[in-house]
C-alpha positions as CSV (number, residue, x, y, z in Angstrom):
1,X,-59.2,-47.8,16.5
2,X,-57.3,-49.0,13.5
3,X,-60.2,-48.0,11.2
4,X,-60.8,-44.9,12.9
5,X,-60.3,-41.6,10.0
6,X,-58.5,-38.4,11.6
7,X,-60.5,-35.1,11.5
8,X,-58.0,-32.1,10.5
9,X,-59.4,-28.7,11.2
10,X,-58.2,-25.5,8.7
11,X,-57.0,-23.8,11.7
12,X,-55.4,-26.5,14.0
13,X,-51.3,-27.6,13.8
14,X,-51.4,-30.1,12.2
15,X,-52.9,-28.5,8.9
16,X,-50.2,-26.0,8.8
17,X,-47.5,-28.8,9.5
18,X,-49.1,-30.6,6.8
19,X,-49.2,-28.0,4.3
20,X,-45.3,-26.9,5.1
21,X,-44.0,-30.4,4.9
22,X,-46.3,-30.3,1.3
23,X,-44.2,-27.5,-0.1
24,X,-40.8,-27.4,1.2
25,X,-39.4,-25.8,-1.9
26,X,-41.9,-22.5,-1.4
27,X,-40.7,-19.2,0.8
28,X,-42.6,-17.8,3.1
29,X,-42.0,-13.9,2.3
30,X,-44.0,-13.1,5.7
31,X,-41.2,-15.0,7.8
32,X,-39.5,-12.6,9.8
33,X,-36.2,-14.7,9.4
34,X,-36.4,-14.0,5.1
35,X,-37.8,-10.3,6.0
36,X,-34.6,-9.9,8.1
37,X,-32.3,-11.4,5.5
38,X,-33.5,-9.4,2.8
39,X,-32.7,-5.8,4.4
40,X,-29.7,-7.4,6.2
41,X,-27.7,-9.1,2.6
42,X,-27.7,-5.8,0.4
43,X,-26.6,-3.7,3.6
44,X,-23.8,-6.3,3.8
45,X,-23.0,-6.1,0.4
46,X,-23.4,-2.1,0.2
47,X,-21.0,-1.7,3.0
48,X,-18.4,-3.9,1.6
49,X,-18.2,-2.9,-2.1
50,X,-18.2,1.0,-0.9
51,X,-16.5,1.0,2.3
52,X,-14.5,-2.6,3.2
53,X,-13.0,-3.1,-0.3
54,X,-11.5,0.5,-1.5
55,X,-10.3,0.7,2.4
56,X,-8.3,-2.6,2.1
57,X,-7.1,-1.6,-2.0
58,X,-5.7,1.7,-0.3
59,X,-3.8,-0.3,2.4
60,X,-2.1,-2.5,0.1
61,X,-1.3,0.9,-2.5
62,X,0.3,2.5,0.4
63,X,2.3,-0.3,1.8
64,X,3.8,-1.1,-1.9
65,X,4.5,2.3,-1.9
66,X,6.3,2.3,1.3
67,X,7.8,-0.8,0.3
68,X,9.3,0.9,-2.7
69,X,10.9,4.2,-0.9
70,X,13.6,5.5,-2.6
71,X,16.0,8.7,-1.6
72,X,14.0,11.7,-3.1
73,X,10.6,10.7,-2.4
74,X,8.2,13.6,-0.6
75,X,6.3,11.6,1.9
76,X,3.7,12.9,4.5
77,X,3.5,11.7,8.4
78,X,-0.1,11.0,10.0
79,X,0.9,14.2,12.0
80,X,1.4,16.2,8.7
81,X,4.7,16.8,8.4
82,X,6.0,16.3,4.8
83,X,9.7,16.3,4.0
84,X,12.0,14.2,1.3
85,X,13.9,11.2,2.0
86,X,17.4,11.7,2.7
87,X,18.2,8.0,3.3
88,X,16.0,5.0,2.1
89,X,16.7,1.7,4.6
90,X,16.0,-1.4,3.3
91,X,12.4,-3.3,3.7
92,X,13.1,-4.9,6.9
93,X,14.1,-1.9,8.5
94,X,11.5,0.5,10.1
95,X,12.7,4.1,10.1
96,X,13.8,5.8,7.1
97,X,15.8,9.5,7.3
98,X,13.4,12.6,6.0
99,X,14.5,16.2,5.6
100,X,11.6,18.4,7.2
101,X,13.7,21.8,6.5
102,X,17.4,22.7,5.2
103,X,19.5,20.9,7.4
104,X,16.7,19.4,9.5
105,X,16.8,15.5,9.4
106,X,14.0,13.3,11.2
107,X,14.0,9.8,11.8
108,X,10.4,8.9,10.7
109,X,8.8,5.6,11.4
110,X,7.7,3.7,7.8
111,X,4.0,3.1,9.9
112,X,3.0,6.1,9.8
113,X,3.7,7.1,6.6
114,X,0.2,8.0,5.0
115,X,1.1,9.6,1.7
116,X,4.0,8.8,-0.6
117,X,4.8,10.9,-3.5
118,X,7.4,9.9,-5.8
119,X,10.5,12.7,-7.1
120,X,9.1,12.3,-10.6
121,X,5.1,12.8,-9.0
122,X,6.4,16.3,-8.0
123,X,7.7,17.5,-11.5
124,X,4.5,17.1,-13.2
């Protein structure tokens, strides 16, 4: 039995197990795992650099903005409203004081500010 040599068919398993443990370091382009990651990475990459990225940079814009009120400002609600800060609270607090019309104060909460635009913005 010792002596015995092992016939290995082209087609059988273990000539393809022996030819994949021969070249580890070689892709298989037909493998539906590379085909997958090939579509599935630039997609990934597409959607961050155009969508993720200038989504998050707009976030941290608007809440240094908000951060930075000051009595003058012009900002605009996510319901539309604009109107000019009458009185600027400090960073801890959340509502500041906006004047919608002449004599027409709101208390606006500093969340749902979506636009900020500064008192020398407006000049220009």
């Amino acid at each position: 039995m010792e002596g015995e040599a092992v016939i290995v068919r082209p087609h059988s398993p273990l000539c393809s197990q022996a030819r994949t443990q021969e070249s580890p370091g070689n892709m298989n382009f037909n493998d539906p795992m590379f085909q997958t990651l090939t579509l599935a990475l630039p997609m990934i990459a597409i959607f961050y650099f155009l969508l993720w990225r200038p989504q998050s940079q707009r976030q941290k814009q608007l809440r240094t903005m908000v951060d930075n009120l000051r009595r003058g400002d012009t900002v605009v609600t996510a319901g539309g409203i604009m109107g000019k800060i009458v009185k600027a609270s400090n960073a801890e607090d959340p509502e500041i004081l906006v004047e919608i019309a002449d004599n027409v104060q709101v208390r606006v909460v500093k969340s749902t500010l979506t636009d900020v635009r500064s008192k020398n913005a407006d000049k220009e």
